[in-house]
C-alpha positions as CSV (number, residue, x, y, z in Angstrom):
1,X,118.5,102.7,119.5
2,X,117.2,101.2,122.8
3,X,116.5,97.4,122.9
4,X,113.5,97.6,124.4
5,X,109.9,100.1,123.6
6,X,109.1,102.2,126.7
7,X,106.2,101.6,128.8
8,X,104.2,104.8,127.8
9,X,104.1,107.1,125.1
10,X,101.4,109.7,124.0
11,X,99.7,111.4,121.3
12,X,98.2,115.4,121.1
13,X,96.3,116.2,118.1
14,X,95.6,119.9,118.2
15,X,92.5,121.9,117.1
16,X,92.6,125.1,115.6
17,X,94.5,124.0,112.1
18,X,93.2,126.5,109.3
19,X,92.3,125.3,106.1
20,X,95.6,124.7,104.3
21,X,95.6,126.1,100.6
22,X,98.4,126.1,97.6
23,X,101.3,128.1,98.9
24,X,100.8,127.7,102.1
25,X,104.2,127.2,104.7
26,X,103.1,124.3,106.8
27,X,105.6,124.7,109.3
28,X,104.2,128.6,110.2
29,X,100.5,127.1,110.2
30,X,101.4,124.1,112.4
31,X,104.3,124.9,115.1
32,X,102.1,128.1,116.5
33,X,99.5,124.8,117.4
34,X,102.5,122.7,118.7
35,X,104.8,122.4,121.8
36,X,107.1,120.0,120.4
37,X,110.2,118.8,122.3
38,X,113.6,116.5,121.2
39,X,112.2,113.1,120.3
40,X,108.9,114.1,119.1
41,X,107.5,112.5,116.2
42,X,105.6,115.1,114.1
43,X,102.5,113.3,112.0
44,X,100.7,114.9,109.4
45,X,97.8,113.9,106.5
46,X,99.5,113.8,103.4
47,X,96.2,115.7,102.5
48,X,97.3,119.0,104.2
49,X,100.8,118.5,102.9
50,X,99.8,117.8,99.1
51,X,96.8,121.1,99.5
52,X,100.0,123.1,100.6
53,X,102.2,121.8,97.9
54,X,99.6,122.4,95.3
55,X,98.3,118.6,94.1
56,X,94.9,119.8,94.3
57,X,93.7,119.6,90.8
58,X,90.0,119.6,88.7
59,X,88.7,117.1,86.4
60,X,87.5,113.6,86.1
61,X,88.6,111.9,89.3
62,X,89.0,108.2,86.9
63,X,91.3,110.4,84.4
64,X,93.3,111.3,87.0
65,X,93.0,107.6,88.6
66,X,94.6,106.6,85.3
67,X,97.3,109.5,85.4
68,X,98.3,108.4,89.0
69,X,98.7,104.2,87.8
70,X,101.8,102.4,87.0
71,X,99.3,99.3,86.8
72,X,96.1,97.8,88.0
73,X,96.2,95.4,90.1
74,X,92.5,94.3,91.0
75,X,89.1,95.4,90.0
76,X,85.9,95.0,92.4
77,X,82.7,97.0,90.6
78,X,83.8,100.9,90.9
79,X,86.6,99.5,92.6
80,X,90.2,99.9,91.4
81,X,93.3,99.0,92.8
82,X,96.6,100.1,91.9
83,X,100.4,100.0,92.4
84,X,100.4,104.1,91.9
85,X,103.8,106.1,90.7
86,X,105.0,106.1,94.2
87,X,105.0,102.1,94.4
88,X,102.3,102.1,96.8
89,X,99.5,99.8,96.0
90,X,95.9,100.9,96.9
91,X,92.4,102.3,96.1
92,X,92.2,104.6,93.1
93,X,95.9,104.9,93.4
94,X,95.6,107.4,96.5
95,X,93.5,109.9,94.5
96,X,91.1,111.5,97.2
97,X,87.8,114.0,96.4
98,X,86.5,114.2,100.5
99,X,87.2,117.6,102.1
100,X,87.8,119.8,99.0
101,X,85.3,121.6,96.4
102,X,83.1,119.8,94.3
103,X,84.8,119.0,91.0
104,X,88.2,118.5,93.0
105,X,90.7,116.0,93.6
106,X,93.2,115.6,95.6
107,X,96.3,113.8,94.7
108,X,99.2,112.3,96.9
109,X,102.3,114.7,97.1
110,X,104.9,114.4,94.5
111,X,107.9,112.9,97.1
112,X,106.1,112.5,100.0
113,X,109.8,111.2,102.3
114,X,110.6,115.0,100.4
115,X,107.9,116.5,101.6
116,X,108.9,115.1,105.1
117,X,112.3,116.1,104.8
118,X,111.4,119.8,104.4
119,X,108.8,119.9,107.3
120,X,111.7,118.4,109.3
121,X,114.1,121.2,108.5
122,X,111.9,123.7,108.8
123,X,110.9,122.8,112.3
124,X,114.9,122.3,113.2
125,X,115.6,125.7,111.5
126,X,112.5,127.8,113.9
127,X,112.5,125.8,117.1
128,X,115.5,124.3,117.6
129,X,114.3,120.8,118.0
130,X,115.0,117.9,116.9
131,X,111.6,115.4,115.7
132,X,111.0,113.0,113.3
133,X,108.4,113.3,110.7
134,X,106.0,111.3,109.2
135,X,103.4,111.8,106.1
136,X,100.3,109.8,106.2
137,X,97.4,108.2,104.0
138,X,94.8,105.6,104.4
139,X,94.8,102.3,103.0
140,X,92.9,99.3,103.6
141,X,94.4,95.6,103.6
142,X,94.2,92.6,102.1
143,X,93.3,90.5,104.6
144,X,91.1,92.9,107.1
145,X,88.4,94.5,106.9
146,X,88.5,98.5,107.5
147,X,91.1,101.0,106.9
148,X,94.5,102.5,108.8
149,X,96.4,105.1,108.1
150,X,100.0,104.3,106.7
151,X,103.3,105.9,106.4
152,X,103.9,106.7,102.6
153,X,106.6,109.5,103.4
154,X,109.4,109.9,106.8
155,X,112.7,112.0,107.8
156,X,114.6,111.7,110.9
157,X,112.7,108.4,111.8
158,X,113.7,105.0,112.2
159,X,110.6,102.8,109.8
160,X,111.3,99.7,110.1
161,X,112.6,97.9,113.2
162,X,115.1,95.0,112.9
163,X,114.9,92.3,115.6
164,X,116.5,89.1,113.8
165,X,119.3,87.7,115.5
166,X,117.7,88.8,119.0
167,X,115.9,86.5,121.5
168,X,113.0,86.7,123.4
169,X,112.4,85.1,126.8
170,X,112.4,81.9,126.3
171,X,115.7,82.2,124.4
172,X,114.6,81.4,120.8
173,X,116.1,83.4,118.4
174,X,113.7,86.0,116.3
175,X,114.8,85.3,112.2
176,X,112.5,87.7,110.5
177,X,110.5,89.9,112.8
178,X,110.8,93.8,111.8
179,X,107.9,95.7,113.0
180,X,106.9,98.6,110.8
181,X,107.5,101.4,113.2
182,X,106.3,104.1,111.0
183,X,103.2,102.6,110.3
184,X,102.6,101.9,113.9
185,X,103.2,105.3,115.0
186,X,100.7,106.4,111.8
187,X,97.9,104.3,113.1
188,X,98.6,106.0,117.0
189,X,98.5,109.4,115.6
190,X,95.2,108.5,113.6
191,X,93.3,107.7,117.1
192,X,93.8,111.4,118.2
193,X,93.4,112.6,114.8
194,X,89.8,111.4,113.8
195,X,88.1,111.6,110.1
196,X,86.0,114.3,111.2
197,X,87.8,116.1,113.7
198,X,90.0,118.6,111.2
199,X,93.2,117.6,113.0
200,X,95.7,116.7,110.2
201,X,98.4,116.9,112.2
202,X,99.6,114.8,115.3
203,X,102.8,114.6,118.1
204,X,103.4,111.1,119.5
205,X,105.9,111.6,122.1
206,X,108.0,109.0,124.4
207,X,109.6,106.8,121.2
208,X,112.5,109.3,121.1
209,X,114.6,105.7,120.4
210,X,113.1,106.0,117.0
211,X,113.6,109.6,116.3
212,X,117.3,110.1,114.3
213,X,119.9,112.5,114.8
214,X,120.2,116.0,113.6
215,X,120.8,115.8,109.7
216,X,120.0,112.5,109.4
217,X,116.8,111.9,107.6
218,X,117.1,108.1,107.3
219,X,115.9,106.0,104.2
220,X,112.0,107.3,104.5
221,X,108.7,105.6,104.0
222,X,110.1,104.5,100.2
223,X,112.2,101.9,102.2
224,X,108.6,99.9,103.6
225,X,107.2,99.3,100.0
226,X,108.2,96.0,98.7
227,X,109.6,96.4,95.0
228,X,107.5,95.1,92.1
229,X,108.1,91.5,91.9
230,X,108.7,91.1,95.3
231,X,105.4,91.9,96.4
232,X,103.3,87.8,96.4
233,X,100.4,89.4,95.3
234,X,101.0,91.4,92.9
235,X,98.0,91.0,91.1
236,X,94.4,90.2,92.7
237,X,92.7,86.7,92.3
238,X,91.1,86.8,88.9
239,X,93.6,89.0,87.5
240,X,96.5,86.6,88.6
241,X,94.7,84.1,86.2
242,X,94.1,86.2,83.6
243,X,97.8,87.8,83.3
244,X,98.8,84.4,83.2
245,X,96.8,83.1,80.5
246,X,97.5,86.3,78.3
247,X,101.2,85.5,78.8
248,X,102.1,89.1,78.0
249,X,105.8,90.0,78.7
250,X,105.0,93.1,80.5
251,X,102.7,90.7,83.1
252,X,106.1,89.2,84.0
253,X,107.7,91.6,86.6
254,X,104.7,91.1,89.0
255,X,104.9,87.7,89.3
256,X,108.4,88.1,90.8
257,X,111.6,85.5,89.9
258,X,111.9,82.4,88.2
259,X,110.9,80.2,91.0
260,X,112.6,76.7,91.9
261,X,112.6,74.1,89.0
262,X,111.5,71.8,91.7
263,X,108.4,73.8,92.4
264,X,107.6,74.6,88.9
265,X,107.9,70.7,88.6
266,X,105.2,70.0,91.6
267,X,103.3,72.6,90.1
268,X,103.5,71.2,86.6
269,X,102.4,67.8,88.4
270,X,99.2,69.4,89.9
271,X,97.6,70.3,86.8
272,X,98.5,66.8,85.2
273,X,101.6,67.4,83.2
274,X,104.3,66.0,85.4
275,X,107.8,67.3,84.4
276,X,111.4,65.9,84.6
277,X,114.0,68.0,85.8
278,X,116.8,68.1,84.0
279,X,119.0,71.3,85.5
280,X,118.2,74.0,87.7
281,X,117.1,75.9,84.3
282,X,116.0,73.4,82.5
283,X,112.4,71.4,82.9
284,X,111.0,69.2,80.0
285,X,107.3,68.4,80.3
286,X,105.5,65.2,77.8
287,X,102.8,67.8,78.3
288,X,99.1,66.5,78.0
289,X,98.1,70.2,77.6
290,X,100.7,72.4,76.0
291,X,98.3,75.5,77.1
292,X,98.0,74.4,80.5
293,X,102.2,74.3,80.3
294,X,102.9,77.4,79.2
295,X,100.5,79.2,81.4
296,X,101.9,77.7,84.6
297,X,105.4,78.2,83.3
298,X,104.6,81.7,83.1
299,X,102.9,82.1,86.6
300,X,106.2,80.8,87.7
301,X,108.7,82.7,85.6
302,X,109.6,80.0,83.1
303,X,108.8,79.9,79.4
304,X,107.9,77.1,77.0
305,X,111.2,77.2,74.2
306,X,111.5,74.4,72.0
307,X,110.6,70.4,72.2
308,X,113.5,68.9,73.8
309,X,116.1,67.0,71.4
310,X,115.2,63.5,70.8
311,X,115.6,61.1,73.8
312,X,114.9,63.7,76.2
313,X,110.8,63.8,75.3
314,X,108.0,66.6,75.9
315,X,108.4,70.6,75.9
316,X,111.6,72.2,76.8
317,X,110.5,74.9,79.9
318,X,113.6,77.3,80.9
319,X,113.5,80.6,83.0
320,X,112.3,83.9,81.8
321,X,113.6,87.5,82.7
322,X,111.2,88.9,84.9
């Protein structure tokens, strides 16, 4: 892979796509629209690619909310977001009811990096030539206003970029910077795309550096979606608070590993119940509020056991299993 981005790349999104129904071979609608070369990156909707794969479906659009969940995360009004099956967290766990008939829904493909992989081979097998391929859906951020699309599946590209250990000009050595390049190249095909324009599919040309060898489909989008527990905001505001007060064991995994006894300490400190530590997995607390313990203990991956042994004073706080 080259060190360096080129100057210039480009992006043609075609017209002329017919509506795409169960059944459908992607590839045969798409490549009679394309003139792809080695080094292309092929983008498409992951709406055109779950329509073809059959995830269009009828029913209540919350049942099938609630079908698509592994857990809620935040609740604004009408407003639900999830960590769906696929890991990805966002509104109404990708489940989409624009562009199909009333009483519809639309639901994210099954193995999107899957559905990638085929589109890939398909294209290899009929042209000859060797592109990436990305699978996208919109999400919205945390931090930012508006939406962009994302990639949520990938074959034959490079989606995440690596640059610790490099430098940059003024010779200061990069530690963690690793530009999502499949996301990038998501949001650049979106430009050409539009919402309205019924162009679901998209060739950025000129990162040929990204773009993998023959056969080799790479990790896929799966390998940009922080596991559960590693993600710092795995909950949203209020439900942070509430998890924590519950204390139920299932609410553990989302608040990631036992952190530092020394941060559980200062933590202990700020609510007024300063602790002692003892060991690295072992914190004892003359707690003013035992409450107020045990639900910072559990915010932090530690549990309340058993008042320490005589001479030692307060609640006994040691690390819980996520």
């Amino acid at each position: 892979m080259s060190s360096e981005a080129p100057a210039r790349v480009s992006v043609h999104a075609p017209d002329g796509v017919p509506e795409v129904r169960a059944g459908d071979d992607l590839a045969a609608l798409l490549l009679p629209l394309l003139d792809l070369a080695d080094g292309d990156i092929l983008v498409v909707t992951s709406k055109v690619v779950s329509k073809a794969e059959g995830r269009v479906v009828t029913g209540d659009r919350e049942e099938w909310i609630d079908a698509e969940t592994e857990r809620q995360v935040a609740v604004r009004g009408a407003t639900r977001i999830v960590r769906n099956r696929l890991g990805l967290t966002m509104a109404a766990a990708g489940v989409d009811a624009s562009n199909v008939t009333a009483g519809a829904v639309v639901l994210l493909p099954v193995d999107p990096d899957a559905s990638a992989r085929r589109l890939r081979e398909a294209v290899a097998e009929r042209t000859g030539r060797n592109v990436g391929v990305i699978v996208t859906d919109t999400a919205g951020r945390p931090w930012r206003e508006g939406q962009t699309d994302i990639a949520i599946g990938a074959a034959g590209v490079v989606v995440l970029e690596s640059f610790a250990g490099r430098t940059d000009e003024h010779g200061n050595e990069l530690a963690v910077t690793a530009p999502a390049v499949a996301d990038q190249v998501a949001g650049a095909a979106e430009l050409a795309q539009g919402k309205l324009a019924a162009r679901p599919c998209a060739v950025l040309r000129g990162r040929a550096d990204l773009v993998l060898g023959p056969g080799e489909h790479g990790p896929g989008a799966g390998a940009l979606i922080r596991p559960d527990g590693g993600d710092m905001f795995g909950f949203g505001a209020r439900e942070a608070v509430v998890a924590a007060v519950a204390g139920r064991p299932e609410d553990r995994r989302p608040f990631g590993a036992p952190a530092a006894a020394g941060d559980l300490a200062a933590a202990l400190a700020r609510t007024g119940n300063p602790a002692t530590i003892v060991a690295e997995d072992d914190v004892r607390c003359a707690a003013g509020s035992p409450a107020a313990v045990a639900i910072v203990a559990f915010a932090h991956g530690w549990m309340v056991d058993e008042p320490g042994p005589e001479g030692r004073g307060g609640l006994r706080i040691r690390p819980a299993t996520p």
